[in-house]
N, C-alpha and C positions, 0 to 999 in steps of 0.2 A: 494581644493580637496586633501584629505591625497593621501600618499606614499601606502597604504594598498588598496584604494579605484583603486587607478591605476592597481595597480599589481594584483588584485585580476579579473578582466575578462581574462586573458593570463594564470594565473596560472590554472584556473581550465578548461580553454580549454586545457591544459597539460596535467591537471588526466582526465577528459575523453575522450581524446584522442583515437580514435579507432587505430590510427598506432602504438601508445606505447600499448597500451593493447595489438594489435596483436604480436611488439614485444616481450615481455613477453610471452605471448602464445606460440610463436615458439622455445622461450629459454628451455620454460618448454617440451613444446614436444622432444626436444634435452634429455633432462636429462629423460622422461621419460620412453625412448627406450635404453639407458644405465642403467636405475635403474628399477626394476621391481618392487619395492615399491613404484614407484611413480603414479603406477595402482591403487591407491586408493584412493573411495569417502569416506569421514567422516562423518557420520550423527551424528547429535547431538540432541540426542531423550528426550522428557520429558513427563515421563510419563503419566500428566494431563494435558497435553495442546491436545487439540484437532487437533488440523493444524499435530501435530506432530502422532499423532495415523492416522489419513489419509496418509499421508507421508508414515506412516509404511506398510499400505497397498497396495503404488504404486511402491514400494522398489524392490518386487519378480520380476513382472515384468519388470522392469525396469534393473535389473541384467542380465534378458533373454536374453534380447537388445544389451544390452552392456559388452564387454568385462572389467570390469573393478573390483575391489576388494571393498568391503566393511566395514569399521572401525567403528563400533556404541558405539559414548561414552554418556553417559548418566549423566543429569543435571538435575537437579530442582530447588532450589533457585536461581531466578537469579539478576540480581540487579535492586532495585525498580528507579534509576535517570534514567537506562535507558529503564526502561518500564513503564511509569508513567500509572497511573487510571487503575491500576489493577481490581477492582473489576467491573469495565465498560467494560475491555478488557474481561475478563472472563466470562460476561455473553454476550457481543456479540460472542467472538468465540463460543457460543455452539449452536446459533440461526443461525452464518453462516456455521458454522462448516456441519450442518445439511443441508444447501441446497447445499453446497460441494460436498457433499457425493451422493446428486441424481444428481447431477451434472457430475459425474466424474464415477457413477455406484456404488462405493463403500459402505462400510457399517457403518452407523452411527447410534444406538438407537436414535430415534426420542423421546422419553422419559427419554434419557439421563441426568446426571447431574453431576455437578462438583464435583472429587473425592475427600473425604477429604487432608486436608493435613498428615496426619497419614499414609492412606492408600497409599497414594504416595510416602512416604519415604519406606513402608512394599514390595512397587510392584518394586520401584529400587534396593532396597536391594536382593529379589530377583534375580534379572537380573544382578547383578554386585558380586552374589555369582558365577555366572555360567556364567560372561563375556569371559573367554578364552574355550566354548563351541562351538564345530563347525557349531551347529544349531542354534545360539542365536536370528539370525535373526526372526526363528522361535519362540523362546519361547518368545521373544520380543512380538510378532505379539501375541501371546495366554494369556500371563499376562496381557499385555497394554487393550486387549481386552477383559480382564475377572473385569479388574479395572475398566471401563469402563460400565461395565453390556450389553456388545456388543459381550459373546460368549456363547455356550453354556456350558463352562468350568466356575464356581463360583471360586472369587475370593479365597473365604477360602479354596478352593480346592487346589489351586496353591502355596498356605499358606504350607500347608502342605507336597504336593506334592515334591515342591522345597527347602521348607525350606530359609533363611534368611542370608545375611550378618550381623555380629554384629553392632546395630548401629550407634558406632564409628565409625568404620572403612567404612562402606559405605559413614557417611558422608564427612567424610577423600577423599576419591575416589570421592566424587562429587563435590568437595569444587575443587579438584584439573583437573577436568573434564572442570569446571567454568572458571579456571585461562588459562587454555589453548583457550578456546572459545576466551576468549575476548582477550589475545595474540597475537593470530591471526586474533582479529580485528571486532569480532563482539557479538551482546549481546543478542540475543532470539536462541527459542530452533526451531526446524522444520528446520534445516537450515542444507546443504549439501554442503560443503566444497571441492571444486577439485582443484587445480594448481591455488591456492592464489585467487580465488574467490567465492565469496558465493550464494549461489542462496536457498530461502525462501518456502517450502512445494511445495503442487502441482503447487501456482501459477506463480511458477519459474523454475519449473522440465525441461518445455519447451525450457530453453534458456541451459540447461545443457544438455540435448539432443542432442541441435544443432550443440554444441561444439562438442560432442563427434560421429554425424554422419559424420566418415571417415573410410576407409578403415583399418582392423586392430584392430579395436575397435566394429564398428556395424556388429553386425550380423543382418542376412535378416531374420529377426522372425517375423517381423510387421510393420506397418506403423506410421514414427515419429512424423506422424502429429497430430497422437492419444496425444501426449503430449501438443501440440498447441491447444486445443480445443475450449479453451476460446477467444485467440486470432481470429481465423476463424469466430468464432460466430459474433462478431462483424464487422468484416471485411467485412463477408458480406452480412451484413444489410444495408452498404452503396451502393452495387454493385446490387443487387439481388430485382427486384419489387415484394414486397411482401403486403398482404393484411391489410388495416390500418383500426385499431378498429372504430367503429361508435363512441364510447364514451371515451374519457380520460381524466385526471385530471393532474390539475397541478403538478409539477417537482419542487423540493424543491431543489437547487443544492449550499451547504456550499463551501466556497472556501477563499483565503488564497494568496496575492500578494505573501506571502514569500513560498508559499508551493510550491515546483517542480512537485508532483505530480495533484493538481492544475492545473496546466499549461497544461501540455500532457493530463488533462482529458476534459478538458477546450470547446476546438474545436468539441473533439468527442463527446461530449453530445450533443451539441448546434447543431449537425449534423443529430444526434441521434432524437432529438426533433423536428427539422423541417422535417425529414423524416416520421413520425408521429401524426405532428400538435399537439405537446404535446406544454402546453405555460411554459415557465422556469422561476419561481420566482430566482433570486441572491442573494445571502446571504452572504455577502463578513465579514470574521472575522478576527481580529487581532490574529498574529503568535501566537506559543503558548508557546514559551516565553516570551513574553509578559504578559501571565496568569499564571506565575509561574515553567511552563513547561518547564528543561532545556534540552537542546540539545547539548550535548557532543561532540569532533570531533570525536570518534571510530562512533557514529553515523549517523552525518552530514557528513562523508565519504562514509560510507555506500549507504547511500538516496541517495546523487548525483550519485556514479558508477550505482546502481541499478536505478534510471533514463533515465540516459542514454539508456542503453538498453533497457528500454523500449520506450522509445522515437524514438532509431533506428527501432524498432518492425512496427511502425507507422507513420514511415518518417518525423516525427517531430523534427526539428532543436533544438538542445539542448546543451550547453558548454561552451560556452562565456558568466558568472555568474557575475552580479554586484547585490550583497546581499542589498534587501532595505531597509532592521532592520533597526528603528525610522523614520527620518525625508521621507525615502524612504516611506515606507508602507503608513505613515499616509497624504502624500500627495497623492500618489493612491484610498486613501478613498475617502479623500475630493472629487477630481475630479470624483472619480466613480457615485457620486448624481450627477453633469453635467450631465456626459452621461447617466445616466437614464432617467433625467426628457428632453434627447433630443430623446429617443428612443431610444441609440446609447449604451447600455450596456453589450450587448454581443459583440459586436467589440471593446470596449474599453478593456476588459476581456481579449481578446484574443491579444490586441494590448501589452497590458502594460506589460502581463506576458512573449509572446515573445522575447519583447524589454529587459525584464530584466532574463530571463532564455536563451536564445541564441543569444543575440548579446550585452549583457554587459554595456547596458544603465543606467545607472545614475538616479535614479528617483528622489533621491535628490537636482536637478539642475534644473534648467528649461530649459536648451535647451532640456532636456533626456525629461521631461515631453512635450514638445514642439513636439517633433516629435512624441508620442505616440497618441497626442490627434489630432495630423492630419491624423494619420493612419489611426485613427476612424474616420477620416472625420466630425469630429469636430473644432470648432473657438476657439482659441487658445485664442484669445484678452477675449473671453466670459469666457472661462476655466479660467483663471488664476485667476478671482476674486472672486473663491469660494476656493483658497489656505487658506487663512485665514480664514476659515469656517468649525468649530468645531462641526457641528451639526453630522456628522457621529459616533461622539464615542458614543451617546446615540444607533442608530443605529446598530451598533458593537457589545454592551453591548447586546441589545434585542437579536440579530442574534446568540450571543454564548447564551443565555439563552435558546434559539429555541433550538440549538443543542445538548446543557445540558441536555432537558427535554425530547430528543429520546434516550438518553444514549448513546451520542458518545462522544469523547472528541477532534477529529482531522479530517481532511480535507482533500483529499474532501471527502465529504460526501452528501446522499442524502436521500430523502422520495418522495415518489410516492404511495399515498395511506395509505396503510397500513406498505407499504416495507422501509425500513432501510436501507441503505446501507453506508457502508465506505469505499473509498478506488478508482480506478481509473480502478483497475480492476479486478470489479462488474459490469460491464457495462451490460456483458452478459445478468447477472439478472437482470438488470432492462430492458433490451429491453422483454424480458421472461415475467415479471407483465404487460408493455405496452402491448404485445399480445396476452398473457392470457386471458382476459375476455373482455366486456367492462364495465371498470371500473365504481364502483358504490361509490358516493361520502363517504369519509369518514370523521370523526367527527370532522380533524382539518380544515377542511372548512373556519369555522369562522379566525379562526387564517390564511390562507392561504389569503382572502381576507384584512386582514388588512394588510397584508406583499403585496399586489399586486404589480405586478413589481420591485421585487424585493425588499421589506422592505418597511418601513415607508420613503413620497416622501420627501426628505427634502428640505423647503422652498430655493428661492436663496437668495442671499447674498440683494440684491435690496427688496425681500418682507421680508427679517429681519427686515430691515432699517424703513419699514415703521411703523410711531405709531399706 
């Protein structure tokens, strides 16, 4: 066992550590009652991304709330290593982008469509002609929304109205808008910045809230829980006897030993589905490094801190990290056909990503596999001799193919029906499709049944053997 493999569950129980973050927090609060410039959020707005024109809209409000200042620097190019599959990001955000928005009340053209790139340099240009404006906020909210074809102010109106940064010099301001973002540690736009941590459009507004309900900061204009929405939604579906559809269909749920988000979604679906007698096919796929996709540390910093919290959100142990990249993951495969073909694959799911997202197991070892496959309540002697059994990478391969062909490129992810989803917290809306209707089969049917339980069954290592 390397020096790196060691140190590395201890360290990252270090960075998210809820007593050093509170530390830091308190430091900041020190500095923020002696500096009155330290009252302010950063948003970092783009004007075609969709998450970020939402954002823009829960901004006013949210200023109501809170006593705090607001700083909008505005970006557009941002860097494609750390946003890989652009053109799959771009046209999911405008499908979820949209159920957001009746989500959350907000306004989003349901006929909407992605702005050129032209036009988005013409509507920053704009906004960065008339950045030290005391209204920007506003005009922000009227351009973004005219770009958009989401006002009833036309873009060429605004064109005119406002007139233009030269654009050199806008790009100049945006180039150096970019260098600050990722400075400070992070690479997409929708993202609001307060005392050295980031929190990502509406689905993160909630946790910036919660920081800032205290005395001196909140005012009593409303209830904070309005920013929690999605969190409660789900929370209590587990608590609350509620009426289970007559008809449902299978639960397509993509998942990822090495994804953390994974993990924390892991238990609540599987909760989610037995509380609605929905059946969950498993579609476990290799990291997405592995498929070319690199993963940066300003990144893979990010994802764990923003983990955590949400892990804390949902009492889910999380912090003691032993990374299973190679020999780790691909023995989690292997073994995952065990516990399928013993019924045991949602416990094994939840066994192995616990074991190696909050207690720093070793999955490379076989003692670390040794105790994951009893968790499961699984035979250890039976498990280990499908170690040497390579039949999951064809499986692997089909599973990202499945997930290629709904346009997602990452995990977890899921399908129910017609519905698409990425992400761990979507939850809301897919519990919303399970009780929506009762479900009327849809056309991957076929496909659904060849994947039954979870993928193609892979024979054991004993019926390979035989001629």
């Amino acid at each position: 066992m390397g020096l790196k493999t060691l140190i590395m569950p201890w360290l990252a129980s270090m960075i998210t550590s809820d007593s050093i973050r509170n530390l830091r927090r308190s430091w900041f609060e020190i500095n923020r009652r002696l500096f009155v410039a330290k009252d302010t959020v950063v948003f970092y707005h783009r004007v075609d991304d969709p998450y970020s024109f939402l954002l823009l809209q829960a901004i006013p409000r949210f200023l109501e709330d809170f006593k705090v200042k607001l700083d909008i620097q505005f970006v557009l190019d941002l860097p494609t290593a750390l946003n890989p599959e652009p053109e799959k990001r771009r046209d999911y955000a405008l499908a979820d982008a949209k159920r957001l928005a009746r989500f959350h009340g907000l306004s989003f053209n349901e006929s909407a469509r992605q702005p050129s790139k032209a036009d988005a340099l013409k509507a920053s240009a704009i906004l960065l002609k008339h950045a030290s404006r005391p209204k920007l906020l506003h005009m922000a909210s009227e351009v973004t929304g005219a770009l958009w074809g989401n006002s009833t102010t036309t873009f060429e109106s605004c064109l005119k109205r406002y007139g233009m940064l030269p654009e050199s010099q806008a790009t100049r301001k945006l180039k150096d808008a970019k260098e600050q973002l990722l400075s400070r540690g992070h690479y997409s736009s929708a993202m609001l910045y307060y005392g050295g941590e980031w929190y990502w459009g509406l689905d993160r507004l909630g946790h910036l809230a919660e920081r800032l309900n205290k005395p001196g900061i909140r005012r009593d204009t409303g209830d904070i829980a309005e920013y929690q929405k999605q969190y409660q939604h789900v929370l209590q579906s587990y608590n609350t006897l509620r009426p289970r559809p007559k008809q449902v269909q299978s639960l397509e749920f993509y998942c990822s030993f090495r994804s953390p988000y994974s993990y924390i979604a892991a238990e609540r679906v599987f909760k989610l589905a037995e509380m609605y007698k929905v059946p969950v096919i498993i579609k476990p796929v290799m990291p997405m490094v592995t498929r070319g996709i690199p993963a940066p540390p300003i990144k893979k910093m990010y994802i764990v801190k923003d983990t955590k919290r949400e892990a804390n959100r949902f009492g889910i142990p999380f912090g003691k990290i032993c990374d299973p990249l190679g020999n780790g993951v691909e023995n989690c495969m292997a073994l995952f056909q065990y516990a399928q073909q013993e019924g045991k694959d949602k416990e094994f799911i939840v066994a192995a990503t616990t074991a190696i997202w909050a207690h720093g197991v070793n999955t490379s070892r076989p003692g670390g596999l040794k105790k994951i496959i009893r968790k499961s309540g699984l035979d250890w002697n039976k498990a280990r001799q499908f170690l040497g059994d390579t039949s999951w990478q064809e499986i692997a391969k089909s599973n990202r193919e499945d997930l290629e062909a709904l346009g997602l490129w990452g995990v977890p992810s899921f399908k129910y029906g017609d519905l698409i989803l990425w992400g761990q917290d979507r939850l809301w809306a897919l519990e919303e499709a399970i009780l929506s209707t009762d479900a009327t089969p849809s056309n991957s049917r076929n496909r659904n049944n060849r994947n039954n339980q979870g993928g193609r069954t892979a024979p054991s290592p004993a019926q390979q053997q035989t001629p």
